[in-house]
C-alpha positions as CSV (number, residue, x, y, z in Angstrom):
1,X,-48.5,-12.8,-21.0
2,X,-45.1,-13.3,-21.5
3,X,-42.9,-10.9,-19.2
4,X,-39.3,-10.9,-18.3
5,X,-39.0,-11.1,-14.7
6,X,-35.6,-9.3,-14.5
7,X,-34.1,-6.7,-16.7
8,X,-32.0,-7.8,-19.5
9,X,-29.1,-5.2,-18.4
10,X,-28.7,-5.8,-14.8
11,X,-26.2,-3.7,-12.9
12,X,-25.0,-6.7,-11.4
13,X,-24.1,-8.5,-14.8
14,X,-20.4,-8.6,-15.6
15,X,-19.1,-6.5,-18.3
16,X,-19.0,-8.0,-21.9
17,X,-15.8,-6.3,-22.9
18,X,-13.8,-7.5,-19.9
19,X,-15.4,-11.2,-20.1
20,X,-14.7,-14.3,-22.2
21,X,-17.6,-16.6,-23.3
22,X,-19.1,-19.2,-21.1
23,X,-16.1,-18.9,-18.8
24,X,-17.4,-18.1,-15.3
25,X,-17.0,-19.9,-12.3
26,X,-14.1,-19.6,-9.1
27,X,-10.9,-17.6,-9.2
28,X,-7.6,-19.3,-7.7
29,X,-6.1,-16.6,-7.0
30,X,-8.7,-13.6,-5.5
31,X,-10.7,-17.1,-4.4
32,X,-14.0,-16.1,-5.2
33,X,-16.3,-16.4,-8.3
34,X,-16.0,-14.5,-11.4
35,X,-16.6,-14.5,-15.0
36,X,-13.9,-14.3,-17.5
37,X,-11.7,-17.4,-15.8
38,X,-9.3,-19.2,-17.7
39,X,-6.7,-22.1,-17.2
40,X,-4.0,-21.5,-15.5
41,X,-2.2,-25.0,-14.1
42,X,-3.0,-28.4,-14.8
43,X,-2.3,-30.7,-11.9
44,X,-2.0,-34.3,-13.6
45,X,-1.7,-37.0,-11.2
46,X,-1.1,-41.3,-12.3
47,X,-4.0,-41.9,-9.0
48,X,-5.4,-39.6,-7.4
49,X,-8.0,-36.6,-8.4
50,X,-5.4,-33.9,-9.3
51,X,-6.3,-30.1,-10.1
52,X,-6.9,-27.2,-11.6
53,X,-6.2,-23.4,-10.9
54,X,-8.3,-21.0,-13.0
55,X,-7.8,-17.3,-12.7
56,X,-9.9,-14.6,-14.1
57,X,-8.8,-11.3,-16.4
58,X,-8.0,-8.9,-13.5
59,X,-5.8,-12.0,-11.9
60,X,-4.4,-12.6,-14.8
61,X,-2.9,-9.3,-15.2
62,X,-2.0,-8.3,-12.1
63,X,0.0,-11.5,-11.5
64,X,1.1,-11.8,-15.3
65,X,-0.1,-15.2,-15.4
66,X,-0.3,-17.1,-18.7
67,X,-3.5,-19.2,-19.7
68,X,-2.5,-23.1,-20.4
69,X,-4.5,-23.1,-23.4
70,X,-2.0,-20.3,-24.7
71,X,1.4,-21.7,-23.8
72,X,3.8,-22.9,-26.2
């Protein structure tokens, strides 16, 4: 038999209209994990590991931050 051992349509799924595609993982800014996250700040480094921030939609818009990706 094949049968799904969790509904397709969980409550606990996050919501397609507020989330980007394969983007989920941990939030800079509310520092926890979520799905939607984006590129915020590139921290580029000659030697040493550097960083990056990612923030997530309801990050982004409440502290009007910019993805990198979509910077001029």
């Amino acid at each position: 038999m094949n049968e799904a051992t969790q509904h397709p349509n969980t409550p606990n799924s996050p919501s397609p209209a507020r989330m980007e595609p394969g983007s989920y993982g941990y939030c800079s800014w509310h520092r926890a994990y979520s799905a939607g996250i984006r590129v915020i700040h590139v921290v580029e480094q000659g030697s040493g590991p550097g960083g990056v921030e990612f923030a997530c939609l309801p990050c982004r818009e409440e502290h009007h931050l910019v993805p990198f990706a979509d910077r001029p």
